[in-house]
C-alpha positions in Angstrom: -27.1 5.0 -15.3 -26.6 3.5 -11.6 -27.0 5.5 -8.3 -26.9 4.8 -5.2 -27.7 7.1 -2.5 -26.1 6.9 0.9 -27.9 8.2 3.7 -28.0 8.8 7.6 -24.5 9.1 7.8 -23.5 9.9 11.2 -20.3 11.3 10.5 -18.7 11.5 7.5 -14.6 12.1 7.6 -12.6 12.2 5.0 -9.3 14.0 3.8 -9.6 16.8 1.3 -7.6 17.2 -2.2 -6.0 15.3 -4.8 -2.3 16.0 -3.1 -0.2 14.0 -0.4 -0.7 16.2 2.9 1.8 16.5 5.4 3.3 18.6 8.3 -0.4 19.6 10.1 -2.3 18.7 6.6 -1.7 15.4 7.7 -4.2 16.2 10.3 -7.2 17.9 8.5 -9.9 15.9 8.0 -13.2 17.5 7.0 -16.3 16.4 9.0 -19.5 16.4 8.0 -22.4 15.5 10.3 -26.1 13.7 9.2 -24.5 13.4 5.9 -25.7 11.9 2.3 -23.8 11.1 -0.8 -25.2 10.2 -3.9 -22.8 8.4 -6.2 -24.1 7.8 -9.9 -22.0 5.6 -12.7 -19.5 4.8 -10.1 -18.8 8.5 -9.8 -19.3 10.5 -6.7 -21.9 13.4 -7.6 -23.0 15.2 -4.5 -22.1 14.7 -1.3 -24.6 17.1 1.3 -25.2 17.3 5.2 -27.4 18.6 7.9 -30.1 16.3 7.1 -30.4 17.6 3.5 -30.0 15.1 0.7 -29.1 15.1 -2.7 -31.6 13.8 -4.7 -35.2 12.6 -4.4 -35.3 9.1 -3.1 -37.2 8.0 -5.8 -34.5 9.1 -8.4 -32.6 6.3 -7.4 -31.6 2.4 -8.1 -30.5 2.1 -4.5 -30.4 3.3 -1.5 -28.5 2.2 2.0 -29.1 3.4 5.1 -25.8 4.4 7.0 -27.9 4.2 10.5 -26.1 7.0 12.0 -22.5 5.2 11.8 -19.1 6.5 10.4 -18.6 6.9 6.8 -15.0 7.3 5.1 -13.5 7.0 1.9 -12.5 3.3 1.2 -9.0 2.6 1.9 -6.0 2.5 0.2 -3.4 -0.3 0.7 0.0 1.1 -0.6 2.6 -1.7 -0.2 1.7 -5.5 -0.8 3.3 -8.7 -2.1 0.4 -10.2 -2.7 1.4 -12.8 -5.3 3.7 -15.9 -4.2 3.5 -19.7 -4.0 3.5 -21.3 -0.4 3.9 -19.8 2.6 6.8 -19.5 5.5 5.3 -20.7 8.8 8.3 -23.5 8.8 10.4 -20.4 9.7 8.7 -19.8 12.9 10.7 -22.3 15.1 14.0 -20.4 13.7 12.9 -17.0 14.9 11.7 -18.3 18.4 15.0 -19.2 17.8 16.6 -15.6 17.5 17.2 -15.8 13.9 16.7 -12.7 12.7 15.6 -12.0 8.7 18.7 -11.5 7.0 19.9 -14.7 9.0 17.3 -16.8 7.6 18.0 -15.0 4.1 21.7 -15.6 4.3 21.2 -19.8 4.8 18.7 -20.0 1.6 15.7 -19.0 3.2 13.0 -16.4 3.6 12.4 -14.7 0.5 14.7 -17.5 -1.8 12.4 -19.9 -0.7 9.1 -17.9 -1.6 11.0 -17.5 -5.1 11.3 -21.2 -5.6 7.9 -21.8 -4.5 6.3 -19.0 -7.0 8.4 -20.2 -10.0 6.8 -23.9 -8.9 2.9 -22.4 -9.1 1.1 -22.4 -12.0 -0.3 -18.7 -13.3 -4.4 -20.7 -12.2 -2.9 -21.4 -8.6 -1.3 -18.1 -8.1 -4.5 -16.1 -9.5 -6.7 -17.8 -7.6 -5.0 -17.9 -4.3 -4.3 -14.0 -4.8 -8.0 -13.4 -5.8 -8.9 -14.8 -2.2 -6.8 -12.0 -0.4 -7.8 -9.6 -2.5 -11.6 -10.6 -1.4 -10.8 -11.0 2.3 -8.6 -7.2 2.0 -12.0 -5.7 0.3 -14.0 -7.4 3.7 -11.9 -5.0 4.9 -12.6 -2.1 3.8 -9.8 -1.6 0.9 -10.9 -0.5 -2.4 -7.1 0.3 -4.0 -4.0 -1.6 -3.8 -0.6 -1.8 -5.0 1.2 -5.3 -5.7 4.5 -6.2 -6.2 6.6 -8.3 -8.1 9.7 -10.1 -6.3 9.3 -13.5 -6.4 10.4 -14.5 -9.1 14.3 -12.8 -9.5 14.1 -14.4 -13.3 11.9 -12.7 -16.6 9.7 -15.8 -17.2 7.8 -16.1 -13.4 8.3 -12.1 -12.5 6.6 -11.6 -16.0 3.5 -14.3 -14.5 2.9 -12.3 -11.4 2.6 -9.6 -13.4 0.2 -10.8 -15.7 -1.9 -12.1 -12.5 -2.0 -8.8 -11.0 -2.9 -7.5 -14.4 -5.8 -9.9 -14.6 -7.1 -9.6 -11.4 -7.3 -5.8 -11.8 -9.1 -6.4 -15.1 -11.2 -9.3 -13.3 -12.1 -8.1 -9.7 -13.8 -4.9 -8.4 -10.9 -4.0 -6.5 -8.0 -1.3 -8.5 -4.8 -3.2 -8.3 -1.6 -1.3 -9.3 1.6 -3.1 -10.4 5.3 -2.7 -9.2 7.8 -4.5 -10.7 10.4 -5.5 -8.4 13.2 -8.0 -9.8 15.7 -6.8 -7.4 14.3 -8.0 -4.3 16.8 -10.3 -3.2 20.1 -11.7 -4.3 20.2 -15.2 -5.9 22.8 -17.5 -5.1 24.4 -17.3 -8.6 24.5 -13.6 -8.9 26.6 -13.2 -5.2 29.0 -11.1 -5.8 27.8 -10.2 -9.2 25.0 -8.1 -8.0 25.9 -5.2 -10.9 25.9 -7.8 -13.7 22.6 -8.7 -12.4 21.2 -4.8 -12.3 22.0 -4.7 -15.6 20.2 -8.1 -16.5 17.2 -6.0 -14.7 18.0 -2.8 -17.0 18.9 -4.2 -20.6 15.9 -7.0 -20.9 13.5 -7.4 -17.9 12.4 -3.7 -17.5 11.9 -3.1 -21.3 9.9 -5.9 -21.4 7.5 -5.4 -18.5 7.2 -1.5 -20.1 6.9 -2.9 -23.5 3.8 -5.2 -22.8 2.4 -2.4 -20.0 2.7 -4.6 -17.0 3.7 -2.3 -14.3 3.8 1.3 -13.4 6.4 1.5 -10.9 9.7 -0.3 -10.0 11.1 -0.9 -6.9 13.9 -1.9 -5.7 15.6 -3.6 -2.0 18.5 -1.1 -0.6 19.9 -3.1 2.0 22.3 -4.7 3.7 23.6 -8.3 2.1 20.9 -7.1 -0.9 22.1 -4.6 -3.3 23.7 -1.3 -2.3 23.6 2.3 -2.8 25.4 2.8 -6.2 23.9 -0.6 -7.8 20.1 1.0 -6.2 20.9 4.2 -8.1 22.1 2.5 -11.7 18.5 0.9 -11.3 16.5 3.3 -10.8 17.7 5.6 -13.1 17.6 3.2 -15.9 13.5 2.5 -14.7 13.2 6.2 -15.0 14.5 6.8 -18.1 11.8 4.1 -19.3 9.2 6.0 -18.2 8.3 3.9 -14.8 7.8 6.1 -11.5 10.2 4.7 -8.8 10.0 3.3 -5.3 12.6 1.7 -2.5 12.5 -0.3 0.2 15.2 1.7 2.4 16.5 1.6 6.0 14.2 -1.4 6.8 18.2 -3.0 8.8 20.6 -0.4 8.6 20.4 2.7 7.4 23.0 2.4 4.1 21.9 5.4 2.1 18.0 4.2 1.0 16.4 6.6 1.9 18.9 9.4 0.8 18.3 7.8 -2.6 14.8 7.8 -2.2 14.7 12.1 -1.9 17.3 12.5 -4.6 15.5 10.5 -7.6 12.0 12.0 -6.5 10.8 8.2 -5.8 7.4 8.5 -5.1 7.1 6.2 -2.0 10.7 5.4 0.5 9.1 1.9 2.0 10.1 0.6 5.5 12.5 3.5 7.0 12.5 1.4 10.7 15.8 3.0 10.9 15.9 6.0 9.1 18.5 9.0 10.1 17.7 12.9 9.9 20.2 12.7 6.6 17.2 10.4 5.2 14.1 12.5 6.5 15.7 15.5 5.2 16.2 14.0 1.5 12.7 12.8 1.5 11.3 15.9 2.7 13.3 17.7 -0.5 11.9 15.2 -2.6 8.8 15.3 -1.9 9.3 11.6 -1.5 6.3 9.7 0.8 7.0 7.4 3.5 5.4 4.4 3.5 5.7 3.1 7.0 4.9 -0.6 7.7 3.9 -0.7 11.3 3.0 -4.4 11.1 6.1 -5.5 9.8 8.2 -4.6 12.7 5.4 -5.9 15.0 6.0 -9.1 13.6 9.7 -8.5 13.1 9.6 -7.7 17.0 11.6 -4.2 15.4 11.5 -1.1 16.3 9.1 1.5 14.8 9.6 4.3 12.4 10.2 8.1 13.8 6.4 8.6 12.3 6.3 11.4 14.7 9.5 13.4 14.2 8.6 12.7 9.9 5.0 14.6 10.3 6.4 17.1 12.9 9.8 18.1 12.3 10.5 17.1 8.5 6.8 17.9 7.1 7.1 14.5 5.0 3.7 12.8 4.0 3.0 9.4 5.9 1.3 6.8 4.9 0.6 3.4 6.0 0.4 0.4 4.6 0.4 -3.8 5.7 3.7 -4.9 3.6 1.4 -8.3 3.6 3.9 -10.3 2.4 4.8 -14.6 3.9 7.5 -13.9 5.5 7.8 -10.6 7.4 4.3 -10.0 7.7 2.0 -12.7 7.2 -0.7 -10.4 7.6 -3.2 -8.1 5.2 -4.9 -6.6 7.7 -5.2 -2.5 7.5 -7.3 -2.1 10.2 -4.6 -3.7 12.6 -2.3 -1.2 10.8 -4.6 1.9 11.3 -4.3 0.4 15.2 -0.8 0.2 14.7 -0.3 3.4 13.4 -2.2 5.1 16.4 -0.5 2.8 19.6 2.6 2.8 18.0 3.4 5.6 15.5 1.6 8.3 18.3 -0.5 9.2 15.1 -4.1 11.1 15.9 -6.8 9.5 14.2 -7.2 12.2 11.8 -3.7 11.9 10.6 -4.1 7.9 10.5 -7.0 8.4 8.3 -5.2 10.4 6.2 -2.1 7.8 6.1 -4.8 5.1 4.6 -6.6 7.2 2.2 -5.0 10.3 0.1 -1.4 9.5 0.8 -1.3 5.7 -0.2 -3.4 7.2 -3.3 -1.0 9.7 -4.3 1.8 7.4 -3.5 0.1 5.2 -6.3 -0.4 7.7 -8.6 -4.2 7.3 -7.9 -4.8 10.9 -5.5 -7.1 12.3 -8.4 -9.5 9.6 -8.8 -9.8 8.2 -5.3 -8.8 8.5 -1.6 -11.0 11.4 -0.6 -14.9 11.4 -0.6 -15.5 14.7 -3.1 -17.6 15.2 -6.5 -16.1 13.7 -9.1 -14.1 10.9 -7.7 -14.3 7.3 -7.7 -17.6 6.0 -5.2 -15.3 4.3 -2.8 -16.5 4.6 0.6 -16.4 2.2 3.9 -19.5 2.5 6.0 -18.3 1.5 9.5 -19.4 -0.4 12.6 -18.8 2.8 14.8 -19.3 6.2 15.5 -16.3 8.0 14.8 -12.8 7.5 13.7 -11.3 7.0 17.3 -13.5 3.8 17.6 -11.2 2.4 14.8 -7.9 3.4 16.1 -9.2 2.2 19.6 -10.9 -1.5 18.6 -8.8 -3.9 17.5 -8.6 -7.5 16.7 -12.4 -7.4 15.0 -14.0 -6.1 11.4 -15.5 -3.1 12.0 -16.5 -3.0 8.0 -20.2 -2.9 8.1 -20.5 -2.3 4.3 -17.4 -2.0 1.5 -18.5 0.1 -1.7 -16.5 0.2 -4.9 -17.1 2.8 -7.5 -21.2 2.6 -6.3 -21.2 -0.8 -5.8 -21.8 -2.8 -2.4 -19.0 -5.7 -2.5 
């Protein structure tokens, strides 16, 4: 049996439970000062302070020396499209432009040309190229992350990103949970027959992907010019009734009922919510629905920001936040420049940023019991940090301030 023992922890901060927090939870972080954990068979076993540690340091395989820095649990990356062919920089002259996404979109662009580029790459090109994010997001300091389908809109290539993600999580220390998402965009041939294609989604892609276990979750893009309301709804019930927990991407352009939807089916995540109304915060607050707010998304969009505030405050929703790393809205996988995000932007304390990167993304995920906290029993997924304390990280941006990434007791 492994262990490693972590010692000279600074501080170590971490959120406490296996729940989503919100309202002031959001904010609770435990602290623990000259801190040790000890972490055996990639399970978290004791975790002391005050100088004390766990074991005898001769009882151990390994040990690392935290040198007085900031220790947390390793981050959770809730909302990715990590696996497509090619990338969009050509679109760059057309939003200096001012074209705006659902411009591009309309004229055969953005996303439709991702799809035609995924369908092109072969299941070697796309597993490899997605294997190198997940390494540089690991660098990082994520442990956890959710993919998503999308680029594909047909059974036969949706069904091979799939089966990447489901080989890399099989293949690559990091946990990588699935979302199937055929209803990401509308094709050309299916305008105006976006219900005939919902029920392409229902009757023979979603079985399938349940029959042969290749995703958890389904999601689904409620939005203008994409697929409404009613058509959102006839999805996700037909994904519930097979057993798959649901998300949304809602009120990323207008606010057309997403979000609404989101609290009334009990979605686990509501994605985006730029523009969310009180109608939408109130439904996800009765849902128990999480936001998953993508900071750098409307960064890059040059959009505004979601009312993180008036969610945490007012409506006592759980945030999290996540990268939306994706090629055309957000070219980037970065979570520390989201954490920064999250505090400049979203007015979020570092506490409750922490929080928004750790439990809630976990619980989103349907991973809150094994990960996202540091506490006996879970997973050993811990970041070891190039700084004191969590205000360094909301304050620094622009650099790595990973000094170590551990997976379940494992430098990476």
């Amino acid at each position: 049996m492994a262990t490693l023992l972590i010692k000279n922890i600074g501080t170590l901060q971490t959120p406490v439970g296996s729940f989503s927090h919100k309202g002031k939870e959001q904010g609770q972080n435990l602290k623990l000062h000259d801190a040790a954990v000890l972490i055996k068979d990639g399970i978290i076993e004791a975790v002391t302070c005050g100088g004390q540690l766990p074991c005898s340091e001769i009882q151990v395989d390994e040990i690392i020396d935290a040198q007085g820095n900031l220790v947390t649990p390793g981050l959770v990356e809730g909302h990715t499209h990590l696996v497509f062919g090619g990338y969009r920089q050509n679109e760059i002259p057309l939003k200096l432009k001012g074209a705006g996404y659902l411009d591009i979109l309309r004229t055969g662009g953005g996303i439709m040309d991702t799809v035609r580029k995924t369908r092109e790459a072969s299941f070697e090109e796309l597993y490899s190229k997605t294997k190198g994010f997940l390494d540089e997001m690991m660098s990082l300091g994520v442990t956890t992350c959710e993919a998503k389908s999308g680029y594909g809109l047909e059974l036969k290539t949706e069904v091979k990103m799939l089966e990447v993600m489901k080989k890399l999580n099989e293949t690559h220390p990091m946990d990588v949970v699935s979302t199937f998402m055929p209803a990401h965009a509308v094709e050309e041939q299916w305008k105006g027959r976006e219900e005939e294609y919902i029920q392409l989604c229902c009757s023979e892609m979603m079985p399938y992907v349940k029959e042969h276990q290749l995703a958890e979750f389904c999601d689904i893009f409620t939005e203008d010019s994409v697929f409404n309301v009613e058509q959102s709804r006839v999805y996700m019930e037909a994904a519930k009734k097979l057993g798959f927990d649901l998300k949304i991407h809602a009120d990323e352009i207008e606010a057309i009922g997403g979000s609404v939807l989101a609290g009334q089916m009990k979605a686990k995540s509501a994605e985006h919510l730029i523009v969310i109304d009180d109608k939408g915060m109130k439904a996800l607050a009765e849902g128990d629905t999480t936001a998953m707010c993508l900071p750098a998304t409307s960064f890059y969009l040059g959009a505004t920001f979601a009312p993180v505030r008036r969610m945490i405050d007012e409506f006592e929703i759980p945030v999290a936040i996540a990268s939306d790393f994706n090629p055309g809205s957000c070219p980037s996988l970065n979570l520390q420049f989201v954490m920064n995000l999250g505090y400049l932007k979203y007015r979020m304390t570092p506490e409750e940023v922490l929080t928004a990167v750790t439990i809630n993304p976990a619980c989103a995920i349907n991973r809150g019991n094994i990960t996202g906290t540091i506490e006996e029993g879970k997973q050993g997924d811990l970041v070891i940090w190039n700084a004191q304390d969590m205000e360094m990280l909301c304050y620094r941006f622009g650099s790595n301030q990973v000094m170590k990434t551990i997976k379940k007791g494992i430098p990476v």
